[in-house]
C-alpha positions in Angstrom: -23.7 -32.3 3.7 -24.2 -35.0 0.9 -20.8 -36.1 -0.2 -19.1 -32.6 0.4 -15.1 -32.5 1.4 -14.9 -33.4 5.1 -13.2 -30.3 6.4 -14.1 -30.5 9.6 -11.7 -33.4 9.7 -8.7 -31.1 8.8 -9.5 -29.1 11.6 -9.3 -31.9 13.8 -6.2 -32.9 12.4 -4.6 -29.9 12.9 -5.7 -29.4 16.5 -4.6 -33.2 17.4 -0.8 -32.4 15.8 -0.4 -29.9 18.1 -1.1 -31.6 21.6 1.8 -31.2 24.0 3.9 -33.9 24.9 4.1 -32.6 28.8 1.5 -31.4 31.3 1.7 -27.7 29.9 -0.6 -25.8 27.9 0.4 -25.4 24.2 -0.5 -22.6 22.1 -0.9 -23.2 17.8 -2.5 -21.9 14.5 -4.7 -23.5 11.8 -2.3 -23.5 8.6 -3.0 -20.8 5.9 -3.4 -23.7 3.9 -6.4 -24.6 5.5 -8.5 -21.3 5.4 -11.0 -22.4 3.7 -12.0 -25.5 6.0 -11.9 -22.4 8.5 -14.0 -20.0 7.0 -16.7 -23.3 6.3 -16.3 -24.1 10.2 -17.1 -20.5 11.2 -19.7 -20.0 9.1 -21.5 -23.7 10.3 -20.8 -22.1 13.7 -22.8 -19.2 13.4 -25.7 -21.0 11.8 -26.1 -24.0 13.9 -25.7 -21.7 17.3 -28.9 -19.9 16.7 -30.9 -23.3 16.7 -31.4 -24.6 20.0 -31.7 -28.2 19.2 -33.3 -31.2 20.4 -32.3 -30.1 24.3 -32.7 -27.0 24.8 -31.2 -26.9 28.4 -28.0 -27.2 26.3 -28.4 -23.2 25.7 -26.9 -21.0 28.8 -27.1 -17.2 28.8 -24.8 -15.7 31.8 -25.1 -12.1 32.5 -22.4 -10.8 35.4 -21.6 -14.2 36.7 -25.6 -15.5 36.8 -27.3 -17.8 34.6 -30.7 -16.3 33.2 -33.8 -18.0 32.9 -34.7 -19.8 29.8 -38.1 -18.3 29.8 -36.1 -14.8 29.1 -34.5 -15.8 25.5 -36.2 -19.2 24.5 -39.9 -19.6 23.5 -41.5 -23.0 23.4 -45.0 -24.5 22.9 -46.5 -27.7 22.7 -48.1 -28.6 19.5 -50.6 -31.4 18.2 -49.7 -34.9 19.4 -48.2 -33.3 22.6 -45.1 -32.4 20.3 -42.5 -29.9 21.9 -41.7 -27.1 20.6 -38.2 -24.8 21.3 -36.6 -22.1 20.0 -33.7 -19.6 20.2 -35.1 -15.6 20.6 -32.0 -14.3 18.6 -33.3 -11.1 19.6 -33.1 -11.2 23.1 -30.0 -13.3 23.1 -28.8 -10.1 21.2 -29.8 -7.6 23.8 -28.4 -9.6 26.7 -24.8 -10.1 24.5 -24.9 -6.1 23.9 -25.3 -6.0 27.8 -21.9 -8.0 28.5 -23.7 -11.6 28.4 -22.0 -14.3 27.4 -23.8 -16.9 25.5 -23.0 -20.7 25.9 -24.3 -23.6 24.1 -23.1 -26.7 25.4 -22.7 -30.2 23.6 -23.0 -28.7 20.1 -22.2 -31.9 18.6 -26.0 -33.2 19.1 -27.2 -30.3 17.0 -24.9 -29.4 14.4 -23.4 -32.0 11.6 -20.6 -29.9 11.2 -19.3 -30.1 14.7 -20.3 -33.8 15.5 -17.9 -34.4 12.4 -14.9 -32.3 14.1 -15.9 -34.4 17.6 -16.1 -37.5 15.7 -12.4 -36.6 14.0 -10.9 -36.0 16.7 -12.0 -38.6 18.8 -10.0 -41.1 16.4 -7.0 -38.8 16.3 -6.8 -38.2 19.7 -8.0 -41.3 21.1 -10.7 -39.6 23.4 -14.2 -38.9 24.5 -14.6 -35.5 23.1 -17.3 -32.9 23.4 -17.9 -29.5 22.3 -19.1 -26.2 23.7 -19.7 -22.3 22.2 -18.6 -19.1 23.4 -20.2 -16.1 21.8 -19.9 -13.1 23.9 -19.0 -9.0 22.8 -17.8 -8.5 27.2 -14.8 -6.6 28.3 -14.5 -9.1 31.4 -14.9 -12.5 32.8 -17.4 -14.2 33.1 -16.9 -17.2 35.3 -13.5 -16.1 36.9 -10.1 -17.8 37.5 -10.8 -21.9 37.5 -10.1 -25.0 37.0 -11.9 -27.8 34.8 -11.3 -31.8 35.5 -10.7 -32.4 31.7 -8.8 -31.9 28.9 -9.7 -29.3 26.5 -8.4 -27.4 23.4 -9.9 -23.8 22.6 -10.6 -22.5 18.7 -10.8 -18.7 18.4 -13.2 -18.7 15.4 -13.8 -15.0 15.7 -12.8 -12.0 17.3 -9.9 -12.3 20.3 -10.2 -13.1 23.6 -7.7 -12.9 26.2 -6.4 -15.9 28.7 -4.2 -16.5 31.6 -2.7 -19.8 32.1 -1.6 -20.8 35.7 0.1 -24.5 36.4 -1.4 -27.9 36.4 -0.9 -28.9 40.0 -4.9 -28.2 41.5 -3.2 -26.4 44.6 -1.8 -23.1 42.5 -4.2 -20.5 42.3 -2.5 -18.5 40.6 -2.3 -17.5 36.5 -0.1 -16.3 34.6 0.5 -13.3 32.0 -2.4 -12.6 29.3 -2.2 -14.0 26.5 -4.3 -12.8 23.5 -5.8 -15.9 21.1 -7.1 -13.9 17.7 -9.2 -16.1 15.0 -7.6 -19.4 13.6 -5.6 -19.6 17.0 -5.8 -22.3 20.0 -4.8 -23.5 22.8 -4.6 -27.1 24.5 -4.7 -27.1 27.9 -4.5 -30.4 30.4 -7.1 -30.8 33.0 -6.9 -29.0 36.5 -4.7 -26.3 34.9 -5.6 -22.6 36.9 -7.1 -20.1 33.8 -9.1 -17.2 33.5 -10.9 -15.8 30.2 -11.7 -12.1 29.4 -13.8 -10.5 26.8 -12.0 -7.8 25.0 -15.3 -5.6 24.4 -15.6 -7.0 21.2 -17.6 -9.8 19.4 -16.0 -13.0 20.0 -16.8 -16.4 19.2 -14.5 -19.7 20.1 -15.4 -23.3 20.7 -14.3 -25.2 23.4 -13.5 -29.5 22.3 -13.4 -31.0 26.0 -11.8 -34.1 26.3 -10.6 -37.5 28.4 -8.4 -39.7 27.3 -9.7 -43.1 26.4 -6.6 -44.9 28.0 -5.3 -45.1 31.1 -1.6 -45.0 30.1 -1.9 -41.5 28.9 1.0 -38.7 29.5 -1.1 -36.2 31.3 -4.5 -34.8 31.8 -7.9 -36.4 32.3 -8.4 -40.2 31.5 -11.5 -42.4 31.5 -12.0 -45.0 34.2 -12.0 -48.5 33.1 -15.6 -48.7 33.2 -16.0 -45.7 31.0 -13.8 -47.2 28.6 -15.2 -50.1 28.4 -18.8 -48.3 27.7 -16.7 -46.0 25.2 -14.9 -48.6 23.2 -18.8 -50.6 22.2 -20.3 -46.6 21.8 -21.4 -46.2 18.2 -21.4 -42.6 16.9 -24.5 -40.4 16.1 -26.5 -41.7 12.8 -27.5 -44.0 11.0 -26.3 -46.4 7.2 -30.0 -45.2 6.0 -30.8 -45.7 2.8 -28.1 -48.3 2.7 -29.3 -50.9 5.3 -33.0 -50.6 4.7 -32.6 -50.6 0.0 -30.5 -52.4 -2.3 -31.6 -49.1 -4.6 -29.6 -46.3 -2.6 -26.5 -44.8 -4.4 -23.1 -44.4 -2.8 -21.6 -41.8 -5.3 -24.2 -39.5 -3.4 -22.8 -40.3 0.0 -19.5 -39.9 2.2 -19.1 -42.7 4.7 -17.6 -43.0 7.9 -17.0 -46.3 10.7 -20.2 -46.4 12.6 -17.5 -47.1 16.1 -17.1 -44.2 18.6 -13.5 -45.3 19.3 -11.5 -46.3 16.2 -11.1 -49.9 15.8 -7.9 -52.3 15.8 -7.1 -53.3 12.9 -4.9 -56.4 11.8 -3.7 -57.7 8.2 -2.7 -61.5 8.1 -1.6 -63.0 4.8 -4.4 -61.4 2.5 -7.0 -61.0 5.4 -8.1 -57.6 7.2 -10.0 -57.5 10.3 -11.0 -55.2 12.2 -11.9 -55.3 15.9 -13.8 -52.9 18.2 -15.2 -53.9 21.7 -16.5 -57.7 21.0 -17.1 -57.0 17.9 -15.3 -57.8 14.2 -15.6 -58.1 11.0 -12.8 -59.1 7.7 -12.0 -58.0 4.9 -9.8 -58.2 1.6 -6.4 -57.0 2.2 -6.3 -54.9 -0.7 -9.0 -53.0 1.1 -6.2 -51.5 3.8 -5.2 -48.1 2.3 -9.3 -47.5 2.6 -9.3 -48.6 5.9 -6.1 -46.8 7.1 -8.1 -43.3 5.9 -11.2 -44.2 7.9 -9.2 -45.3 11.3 -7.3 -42.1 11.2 -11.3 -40.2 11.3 -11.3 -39.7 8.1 -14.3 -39.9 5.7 -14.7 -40.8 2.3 -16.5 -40.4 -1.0 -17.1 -43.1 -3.2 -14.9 -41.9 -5.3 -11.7 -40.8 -3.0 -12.0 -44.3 -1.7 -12.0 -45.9 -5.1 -8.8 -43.8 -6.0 -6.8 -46.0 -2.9 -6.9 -49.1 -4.6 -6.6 -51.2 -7.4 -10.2 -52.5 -6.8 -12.6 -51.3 -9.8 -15.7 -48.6 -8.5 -18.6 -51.0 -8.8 -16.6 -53.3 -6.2 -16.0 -51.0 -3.7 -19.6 -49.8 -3.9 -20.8 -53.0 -3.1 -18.1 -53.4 0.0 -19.5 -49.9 1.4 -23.6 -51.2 0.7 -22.3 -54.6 2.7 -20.7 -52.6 5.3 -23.5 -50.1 5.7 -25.8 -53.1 6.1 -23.9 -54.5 8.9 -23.6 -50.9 10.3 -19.9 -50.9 10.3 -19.7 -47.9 8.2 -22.2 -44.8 8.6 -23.4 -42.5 5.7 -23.1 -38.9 6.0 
């Protein structure tokens, strides 16, 4: 992913514009104009799902409503030095999807870059704790039933159609409503504790599921951390690391995109010609000038070397020392 186009965070951007103002679902559709960052999401999707990761108890195969042993489509060993060993049996995942499985791999952000980048996205724009989940499945029928979840979440039809039925947000409803078919580049955001049930159409289908809570108690509707969690939330840094940056003066930022190293976007406040920005007890300040950068990296955006010089009057060599400084104090991240 070395200093390639962050479309991931287009995605997010698109999905985040469309969240309802009231406590009802909301149906939408990635732009034609962003296709492309589509057809690069799908096809990270489909690589990253066959590799199980660093937990492999994130991997979930349910065949007519029952969760299936691990034993029956992972294979594991343990190698010299006591080192685990897991893997994905594509095959058998395959045979149990051609028997009306569905396949579900849950926190997908710890495995793929791709997706921790859409999380990461649209955790600034949303201001949320966000995590993601697959659906692959080739069913006619449900596989969990009508329910409800206790969180926010938004679903991305990637491939195939699926069909849903929405019911109301009041918990006590059991009821749904009429189906609704979602076909590729179409989604849904639905509040917590609103009544739905998913179907299979009989044909492949592949969506991802962005679960979220508000990270602020005054929010409109839906799911919300506690104050505790958002407390813990606001000092979380995100997944990775300001490698080569914090350990060598020699590593090269026109090879690199960056991004803030802070879960939740930081504050940010201009005095006079001082910036500074603020997350949990932390801080650090910076030149005014340097805003039109910073604006792009608080909305979850991240940036090249070179996209970042284009925002300001500062010359290259200048901003590539701010973004070795800032890597070394691990305010921003390299991707």
């Amino acid at each position: 992913m070395l200093n390639e186009p962050d479309f991931a965070f287009e995605i997010a951007q698109a999905l985040a514009s469309n969240t309802p103002e009231e406590d009802q679902p909301t149906r939408g559709r990635i732009r034609d104009s962003s296709e492309s960052s589509l057809i690069r999401l799908e096809q990270a999707v489909w690589s990253d799902i066959s590799r199980s990761g660093p937990l492999w108890s994130n991997v979930r195969v349910v065949l007519n409503g029952v969760d299936q042993h691990p034993s029956r489509f992972m294979g594991a060993r343990i190698g010299d030095g006591l080192v685990a060993h897991s893997w994905l049996r594509t095959d058998a995942v395959s045979s149990y999807l051609n028997q009306g499985a569905t396949f579900v791999y849950n926190h997908l952000q710890d495995s793929s870059p791709t997706i921790q980048r859409l999380q990461e996205a649209l955790e600034y724009q949303l201001d949320a704790r966000v995590w993601v989940q697959a659906y692959l499945t080739k069913a006619g029928q449900t596989a969990f039933g009508a329910h409800v979840d206790d969180h926010n979440f938004c679903i991305l039809q990637l491939f195939g159609a699926k069909d849903w039925q929405l019911g109301n947000t009041s918990g006590t409803d059991q009821s749904v409503g009429e189906t609704e078919r979602l076909k590729r580049g179409e989604f849904f955001v639905v509040p917590a504790n609103t009544m739905h049930a998913v179907s299979g159409i009989g044909e492949l289908s592949l969506h991802l599921t962005l679960a979220y809570d508000w990270a602020h108690s005054n929010s409109r509707w839906g799911s919300s951390l506690n104050d505790h969690e958002q407390e813990s939330f606001t000092r979380e840094k995100r997944m990775g690391a300001s490698w080569p940056f914090d350990l060598s003066a020699l590593g090269d930022t026109h090879m690199y995109r960056f991004r803030l190293a802070s879960r939740r976007a930081p504050d940010v406040e201009i005095e006079g010609q001082e910036l500074r920005l603020t997350w949990g007890t932390s801080s650090v300040r910076l030149n005014a000038g340097l805003s039109p950068i910073i604006s792009e990296l608080v909305s979850g955006r991240s940036l090249s070397l070179s996209e970042a010089t284009s925002l300001t009057a500062f010359p290259e060599d200048q901003i590539s020392q701010m973004v070795s400084k800032l890597c070394e104090a691990r305010v921003l991240l390299s991707i």
